[in-house]
DSSP file (Angstrom, degrees, kcal/mol; ACC not computed):
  #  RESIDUE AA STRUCTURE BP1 BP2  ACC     N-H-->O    O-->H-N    N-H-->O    O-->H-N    TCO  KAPPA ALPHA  PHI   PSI    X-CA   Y-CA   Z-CA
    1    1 A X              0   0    0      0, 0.0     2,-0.4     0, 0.0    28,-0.1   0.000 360.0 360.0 360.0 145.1    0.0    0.0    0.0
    2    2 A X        -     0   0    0     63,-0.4     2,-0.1    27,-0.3     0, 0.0  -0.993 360.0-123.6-141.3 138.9    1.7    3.5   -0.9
    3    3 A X     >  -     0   0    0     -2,-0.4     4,-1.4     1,-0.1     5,-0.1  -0.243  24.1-111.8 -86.3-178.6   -0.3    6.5    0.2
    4    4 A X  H  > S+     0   0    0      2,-0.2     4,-2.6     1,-0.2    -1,-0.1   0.764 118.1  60.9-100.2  -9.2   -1.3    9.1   -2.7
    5    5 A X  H  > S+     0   0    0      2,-0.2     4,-1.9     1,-0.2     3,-0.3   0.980 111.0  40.4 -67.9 -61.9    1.6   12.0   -0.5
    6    6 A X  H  > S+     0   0    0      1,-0.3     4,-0.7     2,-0.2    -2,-0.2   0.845 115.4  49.7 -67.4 -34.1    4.1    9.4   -1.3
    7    7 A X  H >X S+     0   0    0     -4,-1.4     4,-1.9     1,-0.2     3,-1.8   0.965 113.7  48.7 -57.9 -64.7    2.4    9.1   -4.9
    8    8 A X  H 3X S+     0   0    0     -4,-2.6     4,-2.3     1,-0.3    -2,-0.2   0.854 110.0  48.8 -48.8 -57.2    2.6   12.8   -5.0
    9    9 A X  H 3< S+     0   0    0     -4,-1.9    -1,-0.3     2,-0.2    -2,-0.2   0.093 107.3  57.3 -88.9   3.6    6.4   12.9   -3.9
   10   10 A X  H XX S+     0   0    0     -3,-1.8     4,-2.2    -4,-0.7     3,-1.1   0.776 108.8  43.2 -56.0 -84.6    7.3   10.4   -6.5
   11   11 A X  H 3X S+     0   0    0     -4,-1.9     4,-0.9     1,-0.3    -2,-0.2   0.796 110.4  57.0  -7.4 -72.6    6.0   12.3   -9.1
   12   12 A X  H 3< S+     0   0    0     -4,-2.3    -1,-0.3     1,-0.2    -3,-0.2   0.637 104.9  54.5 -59.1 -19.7    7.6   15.6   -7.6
   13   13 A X  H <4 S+     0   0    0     -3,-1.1     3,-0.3    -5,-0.2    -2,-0.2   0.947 113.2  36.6 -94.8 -45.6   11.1   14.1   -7.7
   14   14 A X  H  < S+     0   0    0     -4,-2.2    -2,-0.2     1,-0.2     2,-0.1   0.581 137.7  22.1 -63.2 -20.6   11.2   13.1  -11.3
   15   15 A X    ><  +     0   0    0     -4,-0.9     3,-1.1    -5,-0.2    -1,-0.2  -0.695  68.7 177.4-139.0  74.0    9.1   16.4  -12.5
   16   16 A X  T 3  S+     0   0    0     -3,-0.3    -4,-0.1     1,-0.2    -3,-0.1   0.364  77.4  63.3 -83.7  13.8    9.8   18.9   -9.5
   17   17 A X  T 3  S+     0   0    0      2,-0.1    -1,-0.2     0, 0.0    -5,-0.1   0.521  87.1 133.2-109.6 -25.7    7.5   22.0  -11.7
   18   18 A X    <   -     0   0    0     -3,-1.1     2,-0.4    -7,-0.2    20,-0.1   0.190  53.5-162.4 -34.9 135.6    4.6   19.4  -11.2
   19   19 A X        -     0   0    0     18,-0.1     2,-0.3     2,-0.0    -2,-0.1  -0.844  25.1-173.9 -86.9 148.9    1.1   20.2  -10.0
   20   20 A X        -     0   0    0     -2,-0.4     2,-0.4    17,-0.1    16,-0.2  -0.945  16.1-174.1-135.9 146.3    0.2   16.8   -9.1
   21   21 A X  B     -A   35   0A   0     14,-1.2    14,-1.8    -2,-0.3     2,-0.4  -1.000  14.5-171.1-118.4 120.7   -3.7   16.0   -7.9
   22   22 A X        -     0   0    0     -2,-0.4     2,-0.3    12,-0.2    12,-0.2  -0.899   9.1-171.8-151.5 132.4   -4.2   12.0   -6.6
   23   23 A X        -     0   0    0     -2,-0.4    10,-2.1   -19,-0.0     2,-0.7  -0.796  21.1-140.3-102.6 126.8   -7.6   10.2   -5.7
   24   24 A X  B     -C   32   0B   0     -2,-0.3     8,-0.2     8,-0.2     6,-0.0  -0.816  18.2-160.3 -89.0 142.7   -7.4    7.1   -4.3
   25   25 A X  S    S+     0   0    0      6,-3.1    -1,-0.2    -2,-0.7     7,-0.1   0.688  76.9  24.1 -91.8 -16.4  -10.1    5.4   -6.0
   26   26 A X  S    S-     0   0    0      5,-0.7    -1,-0.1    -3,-0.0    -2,-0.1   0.677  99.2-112.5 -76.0 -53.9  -10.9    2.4   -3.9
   27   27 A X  S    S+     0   0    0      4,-0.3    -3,-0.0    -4,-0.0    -2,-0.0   0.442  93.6 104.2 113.6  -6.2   -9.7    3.4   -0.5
   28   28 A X  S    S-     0   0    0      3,-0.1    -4,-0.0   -27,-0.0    -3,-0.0   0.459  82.7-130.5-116.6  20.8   -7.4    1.0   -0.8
   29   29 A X  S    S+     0   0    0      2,-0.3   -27,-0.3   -28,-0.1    38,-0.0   0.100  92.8  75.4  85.2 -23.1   -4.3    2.7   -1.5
   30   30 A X  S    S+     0   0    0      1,-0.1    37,-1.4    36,-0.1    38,-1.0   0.192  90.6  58.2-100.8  12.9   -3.2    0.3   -4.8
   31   31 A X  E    S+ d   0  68B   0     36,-0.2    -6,-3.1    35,-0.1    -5,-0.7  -0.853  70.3 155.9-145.1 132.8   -5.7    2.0   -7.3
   32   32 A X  E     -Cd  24  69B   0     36,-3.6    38,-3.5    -2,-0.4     2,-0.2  -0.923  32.6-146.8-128.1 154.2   -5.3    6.2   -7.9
   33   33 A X        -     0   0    0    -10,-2.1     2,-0.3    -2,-0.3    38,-0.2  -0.391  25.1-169.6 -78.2-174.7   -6.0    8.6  -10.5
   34   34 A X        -     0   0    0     -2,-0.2    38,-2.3   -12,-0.2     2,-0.4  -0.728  11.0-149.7-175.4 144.5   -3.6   11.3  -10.7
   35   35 A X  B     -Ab  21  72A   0    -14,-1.8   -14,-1.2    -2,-0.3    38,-0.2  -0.927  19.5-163.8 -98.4 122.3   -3.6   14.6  -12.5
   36   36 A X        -     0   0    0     36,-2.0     2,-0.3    -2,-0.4    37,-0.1   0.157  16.5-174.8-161.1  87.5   -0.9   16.1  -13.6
   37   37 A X        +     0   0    0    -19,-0.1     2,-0.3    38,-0.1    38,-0.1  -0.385  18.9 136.5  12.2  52.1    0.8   19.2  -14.9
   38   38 A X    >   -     0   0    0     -2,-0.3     3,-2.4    36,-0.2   -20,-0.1  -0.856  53.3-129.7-144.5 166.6    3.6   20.3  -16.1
   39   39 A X  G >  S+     0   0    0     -2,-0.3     3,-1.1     1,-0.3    36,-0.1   0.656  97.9  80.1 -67.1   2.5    6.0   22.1  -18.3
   40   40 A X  G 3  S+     0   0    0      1,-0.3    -1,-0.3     9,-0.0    35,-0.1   0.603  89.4  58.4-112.2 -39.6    8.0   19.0  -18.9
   41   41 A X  G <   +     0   0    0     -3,-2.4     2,-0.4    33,-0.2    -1,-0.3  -0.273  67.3 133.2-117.0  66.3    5.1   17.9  -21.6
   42   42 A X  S <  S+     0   0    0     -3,-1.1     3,-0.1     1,-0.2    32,-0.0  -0.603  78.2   5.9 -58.5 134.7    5.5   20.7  -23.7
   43   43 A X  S    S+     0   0    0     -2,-0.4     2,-0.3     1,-0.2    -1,-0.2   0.683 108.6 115.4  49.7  39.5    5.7   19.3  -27.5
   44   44 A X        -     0   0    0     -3,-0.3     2,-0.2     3,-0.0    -1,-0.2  -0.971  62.3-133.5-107.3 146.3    5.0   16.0  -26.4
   45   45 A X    >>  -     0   0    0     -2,-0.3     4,-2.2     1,-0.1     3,-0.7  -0.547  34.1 -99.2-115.7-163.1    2.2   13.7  -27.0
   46   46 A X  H 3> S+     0   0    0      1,-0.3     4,-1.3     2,-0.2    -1,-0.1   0.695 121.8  59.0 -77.1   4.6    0.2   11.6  -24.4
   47   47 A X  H 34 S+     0   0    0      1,-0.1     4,-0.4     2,-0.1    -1,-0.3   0.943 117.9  34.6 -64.0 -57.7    2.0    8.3  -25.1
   48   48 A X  H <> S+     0   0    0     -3,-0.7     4,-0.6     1,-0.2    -2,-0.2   0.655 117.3  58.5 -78.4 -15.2    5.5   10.4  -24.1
   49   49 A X  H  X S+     0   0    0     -4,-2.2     4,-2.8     1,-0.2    -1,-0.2   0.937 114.0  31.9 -84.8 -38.3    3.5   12.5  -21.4
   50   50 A X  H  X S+     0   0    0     -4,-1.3     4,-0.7    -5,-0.3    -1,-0.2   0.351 108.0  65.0 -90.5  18.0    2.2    9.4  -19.3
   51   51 A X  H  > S+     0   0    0     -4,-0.4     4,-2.5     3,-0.2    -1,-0.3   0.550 107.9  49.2-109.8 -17.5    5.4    7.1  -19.9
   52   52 A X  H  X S+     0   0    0     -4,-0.6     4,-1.3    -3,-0.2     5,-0.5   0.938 110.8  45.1 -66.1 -55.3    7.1   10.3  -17.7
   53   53 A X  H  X S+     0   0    0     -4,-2.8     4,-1.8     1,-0.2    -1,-0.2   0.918 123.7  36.8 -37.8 -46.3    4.3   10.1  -15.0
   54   54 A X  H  X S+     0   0    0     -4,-0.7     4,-1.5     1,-0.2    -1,-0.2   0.963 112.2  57.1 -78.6 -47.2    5.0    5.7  -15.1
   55   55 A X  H >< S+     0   0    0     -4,-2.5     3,-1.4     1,-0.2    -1,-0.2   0.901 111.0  46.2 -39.5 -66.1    8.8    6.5  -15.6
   56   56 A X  H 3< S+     0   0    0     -4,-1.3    -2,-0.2     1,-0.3     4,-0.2   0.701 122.0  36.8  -9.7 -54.4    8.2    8.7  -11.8
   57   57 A X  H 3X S+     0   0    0     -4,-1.8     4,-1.5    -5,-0.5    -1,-0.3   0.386  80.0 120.9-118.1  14.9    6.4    6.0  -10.3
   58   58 A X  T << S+     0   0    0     -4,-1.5     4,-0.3    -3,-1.4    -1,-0.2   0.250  75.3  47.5 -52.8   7.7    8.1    2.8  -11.7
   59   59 A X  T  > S+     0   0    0      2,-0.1     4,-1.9    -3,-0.1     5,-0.4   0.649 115.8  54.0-107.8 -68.0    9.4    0.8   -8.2
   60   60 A X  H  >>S+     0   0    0      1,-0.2     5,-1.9    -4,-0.2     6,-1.6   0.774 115.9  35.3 -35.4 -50.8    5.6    1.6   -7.1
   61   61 A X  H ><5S+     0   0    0     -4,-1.5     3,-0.7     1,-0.3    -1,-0.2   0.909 119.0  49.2 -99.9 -45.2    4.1   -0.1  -10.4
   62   62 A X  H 345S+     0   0    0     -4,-0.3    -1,-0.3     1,-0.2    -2,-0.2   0.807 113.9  46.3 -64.6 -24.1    6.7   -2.8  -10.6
   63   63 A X  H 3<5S-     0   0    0     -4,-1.9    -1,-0.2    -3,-0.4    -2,-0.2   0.511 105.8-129.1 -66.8 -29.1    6.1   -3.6   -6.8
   64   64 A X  T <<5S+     0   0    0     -3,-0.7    -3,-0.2    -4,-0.6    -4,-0.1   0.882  72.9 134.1  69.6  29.4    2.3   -3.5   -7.4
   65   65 A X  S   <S+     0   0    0     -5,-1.9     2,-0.4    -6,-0.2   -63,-0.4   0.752  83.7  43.2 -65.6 -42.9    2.3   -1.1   -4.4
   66   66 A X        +     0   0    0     -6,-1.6   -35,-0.1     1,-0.2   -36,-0.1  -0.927  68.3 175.9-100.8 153.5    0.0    0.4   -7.4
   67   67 A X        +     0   0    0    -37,-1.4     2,-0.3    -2,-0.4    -1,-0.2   0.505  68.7  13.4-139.2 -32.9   -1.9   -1.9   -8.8
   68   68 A X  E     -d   31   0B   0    -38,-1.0   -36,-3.6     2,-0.1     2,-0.5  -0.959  58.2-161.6-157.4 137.4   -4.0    0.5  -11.4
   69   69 A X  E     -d   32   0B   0     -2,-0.3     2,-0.6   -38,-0.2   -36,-0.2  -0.934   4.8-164.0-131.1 130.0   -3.1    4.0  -12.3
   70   70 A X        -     0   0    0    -38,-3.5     2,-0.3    -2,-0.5    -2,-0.1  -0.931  36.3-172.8-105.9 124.9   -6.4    6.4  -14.1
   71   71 A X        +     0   0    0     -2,-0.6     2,-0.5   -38,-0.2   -36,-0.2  -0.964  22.1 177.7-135.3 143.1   -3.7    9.5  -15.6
   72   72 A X  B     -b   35   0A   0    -38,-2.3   -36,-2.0    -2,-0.3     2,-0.3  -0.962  10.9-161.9-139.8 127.7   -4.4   12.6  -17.1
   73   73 A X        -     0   0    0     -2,-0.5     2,-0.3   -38,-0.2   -36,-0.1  -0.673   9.5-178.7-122.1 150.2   -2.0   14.7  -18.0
   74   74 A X        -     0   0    0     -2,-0.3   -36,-0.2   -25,-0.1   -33,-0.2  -0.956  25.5-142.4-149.9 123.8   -1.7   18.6  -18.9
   75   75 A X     >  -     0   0    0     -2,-0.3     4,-2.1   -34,-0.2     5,-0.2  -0.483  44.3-112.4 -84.0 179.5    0.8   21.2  -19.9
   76   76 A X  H  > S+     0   0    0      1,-0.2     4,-1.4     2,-0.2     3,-0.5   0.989 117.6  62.0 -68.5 -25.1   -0.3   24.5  -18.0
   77   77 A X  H  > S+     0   0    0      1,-0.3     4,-2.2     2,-0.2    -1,-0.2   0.929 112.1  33.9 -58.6 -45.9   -1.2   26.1  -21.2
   78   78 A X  H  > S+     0   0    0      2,-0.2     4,-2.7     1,-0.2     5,-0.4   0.722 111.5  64.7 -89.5   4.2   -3.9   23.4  -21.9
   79   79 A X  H  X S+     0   0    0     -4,-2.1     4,-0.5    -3,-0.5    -2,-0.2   0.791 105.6  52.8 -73.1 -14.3   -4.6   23.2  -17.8
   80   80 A X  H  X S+     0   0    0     -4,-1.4     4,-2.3    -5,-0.2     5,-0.2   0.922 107.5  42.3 -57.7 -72.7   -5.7   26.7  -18.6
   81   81 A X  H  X S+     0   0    0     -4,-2.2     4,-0.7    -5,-0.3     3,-0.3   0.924 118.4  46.7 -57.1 -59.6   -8.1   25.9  -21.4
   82   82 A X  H  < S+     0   0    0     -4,-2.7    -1,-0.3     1,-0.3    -2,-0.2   0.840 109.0  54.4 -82.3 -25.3   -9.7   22.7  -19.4
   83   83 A X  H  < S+     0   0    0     -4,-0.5    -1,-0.3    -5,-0.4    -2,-0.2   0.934 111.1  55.0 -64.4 -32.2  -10.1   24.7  -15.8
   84   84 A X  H  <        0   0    0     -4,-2.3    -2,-0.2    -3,-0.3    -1,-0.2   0.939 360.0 360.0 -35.3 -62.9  -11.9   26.9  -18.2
   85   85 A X     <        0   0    0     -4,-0.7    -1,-0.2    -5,-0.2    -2,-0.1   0.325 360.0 360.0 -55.6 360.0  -14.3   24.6  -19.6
């Protein structure tokens, strides 16, 4: 079980400009969404955006400490446009 701060502070160490937002979706600590933000996928597309986020959290996923990861991912420009919406 990995709590969604440690989730967060994965994340932040590999991408430290991150916003990161993560719901555990169960309750049981092994399945999250996560949101996240940064400039870091600029001119990338969302294959290359989420392989950073899984790159980030790779010991968790390989451990199955996560067991299923919901990601959506946002440079700020388009975190702009969709807080918008």
């Amino acid at each position: 079980m990995i709590s969604p701060q440690q989730v967060e502070e994965m994340i932040k160490t590999q991408m430290p400009d991150a916003q990161v937002k993560v719901e555990d979706l169960t309750g049981g600590g092994d399945h999250y969404q996560v949101s996240v933000v940064s400039s870091q996928f600029a001119g990338k597309g969302l294959v290359k955006q989420h392989q950073l986020v899984y790159g980030a959290l790779k010991q968790a996923m390989s451990t199955e400490a996560i067991h299923a990861l919901a990601l959506k991912t946002y440079t700020p420009e388009a975190w702009q446009t969709a807080a918008a919406s």
